[in-house]
N, C-alpha and C positions, 0 to 999 in steps of 0.2 A: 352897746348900751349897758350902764350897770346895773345889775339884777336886783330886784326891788323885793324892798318884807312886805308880805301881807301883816295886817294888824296883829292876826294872832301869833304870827313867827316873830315878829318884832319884839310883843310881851314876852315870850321864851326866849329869847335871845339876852335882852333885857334883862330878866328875874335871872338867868344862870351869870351873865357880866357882873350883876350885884355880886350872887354869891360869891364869886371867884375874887371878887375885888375886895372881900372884906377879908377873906383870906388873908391877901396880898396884894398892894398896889400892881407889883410885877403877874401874878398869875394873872392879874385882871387883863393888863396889857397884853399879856400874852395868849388868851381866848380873843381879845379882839383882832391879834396879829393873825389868829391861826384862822379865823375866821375871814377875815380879807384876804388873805391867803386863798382860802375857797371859792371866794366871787369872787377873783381874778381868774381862776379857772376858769371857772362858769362862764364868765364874761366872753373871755378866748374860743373856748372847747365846749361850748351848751352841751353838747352830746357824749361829756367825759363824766359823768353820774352814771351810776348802775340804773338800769331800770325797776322801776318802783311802782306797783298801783296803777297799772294801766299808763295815762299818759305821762308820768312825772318822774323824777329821776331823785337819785341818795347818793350824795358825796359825803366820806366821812373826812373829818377834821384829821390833821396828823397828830397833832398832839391832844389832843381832847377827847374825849371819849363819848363823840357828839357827832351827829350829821346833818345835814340842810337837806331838804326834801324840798324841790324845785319843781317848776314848770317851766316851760316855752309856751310862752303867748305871741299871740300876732304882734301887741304894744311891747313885749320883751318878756327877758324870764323876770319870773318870781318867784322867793322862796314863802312855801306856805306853810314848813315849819321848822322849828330847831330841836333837834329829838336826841336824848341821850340813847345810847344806842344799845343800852339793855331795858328801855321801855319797852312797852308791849309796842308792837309796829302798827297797830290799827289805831292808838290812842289820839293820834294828830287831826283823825277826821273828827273827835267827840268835841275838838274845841271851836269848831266851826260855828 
């Protein structure tokens, strides 16, 4: 099952695709690439994320300098957020 955004990962995901697309058509394409890229991981390998935060796991992007912060739920994963990965690492729970 494909791994679902929580609201608040979706606005992050969302607000950086903007920024990168106004960049460039192609950058944008290509944060959405590197990011499907990631949920097909996830999707395959749930348990190929570092552990993160107790039950949740950190895949970073390969090209972007970004990572999804996941769960495993009984209903599937979800990502619950999209973090540049020189944010402070505690910032994703403040958007709750």
């Amino acid at each position: 099952m494909r791994p679902l955004f929580l609201s608040p990962a979706e606005r992050e995901y969302l607000e950086v695709l903007q920024y990168y697309s106004l960049q460039s058509v192609e950058l944008g394409r290509a944060f959405i690439d590197d990011v499907e890229h990631a949920l097909d991981l996830i999707e395959l390998y749930p348990q190929i994320g570092a552990p993160f935060d107790g039950d949740k796991r950190r895949l970073l992007l390969r090209r972007f300098t970004y990572s999804l912060i996941y769960q495993e739920r009984a209903e599937g994963v979800v990502v619950a957020a999209v973090r540049h990965n020189r944010q402070d690492p505690d910032s994703w729970r403040r958007v709750r």
